[in-house]
C-alpha positions, -999 to 999 in steps of 0.1 A, spaced: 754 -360 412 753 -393 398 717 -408 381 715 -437 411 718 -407 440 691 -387 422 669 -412 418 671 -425 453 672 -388 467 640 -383 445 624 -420 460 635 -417 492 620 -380 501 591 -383 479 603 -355 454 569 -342 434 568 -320 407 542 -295 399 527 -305 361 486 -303 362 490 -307 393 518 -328 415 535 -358 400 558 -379 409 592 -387 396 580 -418 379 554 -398 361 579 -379 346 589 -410 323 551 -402 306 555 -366 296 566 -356 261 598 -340 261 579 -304 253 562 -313 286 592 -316 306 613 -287 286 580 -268 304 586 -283 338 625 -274 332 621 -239 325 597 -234 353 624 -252 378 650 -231 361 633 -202 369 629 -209 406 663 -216 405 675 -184 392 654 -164 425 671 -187 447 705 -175 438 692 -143 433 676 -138 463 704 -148 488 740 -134 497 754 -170 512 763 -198 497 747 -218 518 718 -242 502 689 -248 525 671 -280 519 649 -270 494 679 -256 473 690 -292 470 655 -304 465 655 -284 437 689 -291 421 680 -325 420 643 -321 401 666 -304 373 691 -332 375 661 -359 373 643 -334 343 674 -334 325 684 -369 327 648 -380 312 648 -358 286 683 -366 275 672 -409 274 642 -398 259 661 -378 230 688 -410 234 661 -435 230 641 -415 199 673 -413 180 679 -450 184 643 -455 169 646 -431 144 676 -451 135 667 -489 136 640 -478 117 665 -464 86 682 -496 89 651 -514 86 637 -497 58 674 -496 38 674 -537 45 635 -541 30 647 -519 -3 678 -542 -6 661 -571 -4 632 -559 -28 662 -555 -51 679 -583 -48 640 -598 -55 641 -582 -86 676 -591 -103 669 -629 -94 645 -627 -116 659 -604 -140 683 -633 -141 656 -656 -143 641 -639 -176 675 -636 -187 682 -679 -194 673 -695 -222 644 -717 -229 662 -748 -227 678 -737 -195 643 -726 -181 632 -765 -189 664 -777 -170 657 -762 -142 622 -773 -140 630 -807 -149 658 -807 -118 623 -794 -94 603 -822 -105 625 -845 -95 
């Protein structure tokens, strides 16, 4: 199944998941990822008595209903790890730019406090102008 058909199969048919309750699919964009590991499991678990439970191959309505809440559970969860890591790593680069940039700070002026007097009074004289 591709992410637009599970989507639409969840819209269309009004696919709710039991959490606290029943939720919808777009409710499932608020839950921590330990939340929806639990929803996963428990899906999982139904799954595993439907196959059990049944000699034929064929999947009654409710079989697909419930392939596709583990399709939509595993998607989330996968952007939601996709999306941490992302954050987790623009926020690396931002803290590796801020401690280049505090020392670049610090050898300008080490070069600063390097020059002579008389350079020192050149450049000020060249500011005033």
């Amino acid at each position: 199944m591709t992410t637009v058909n599970i989507f639409e199969i969840a819209t269309k048919n009004k696919i709710r998941f039991q959490f606290k309750g029943l939720i919808s699919t777009e409710d499932l964009w608020d839950l921590s990822v330990e939340n929806l590991d639990s929803i996963f499991k428990t899906l999982n678990s139904q799954l595993k008595q439907v196959k059990e439970e049944s000699l034929l191959n064929t999947k009654t309505k409710e079989d697909k209903e419930l392939d596709v809440k583990i399709e939509l559970v595993k998607y989330i969860v996968s952007t939601k790890l996709a999306e941490k890591e992302a954050q987790l790593f623009a926020k690396a680069q931002k803290e590796q730019k801020q401690k280049i940039q505090e020392i670049l700070f610090t050898k300008q002026n080490q070069e600063l406090e390097n020059k002579s007097v008389e350079e020192l009074q050149a450049m000020l004289g060249q500011l005033d102008k």
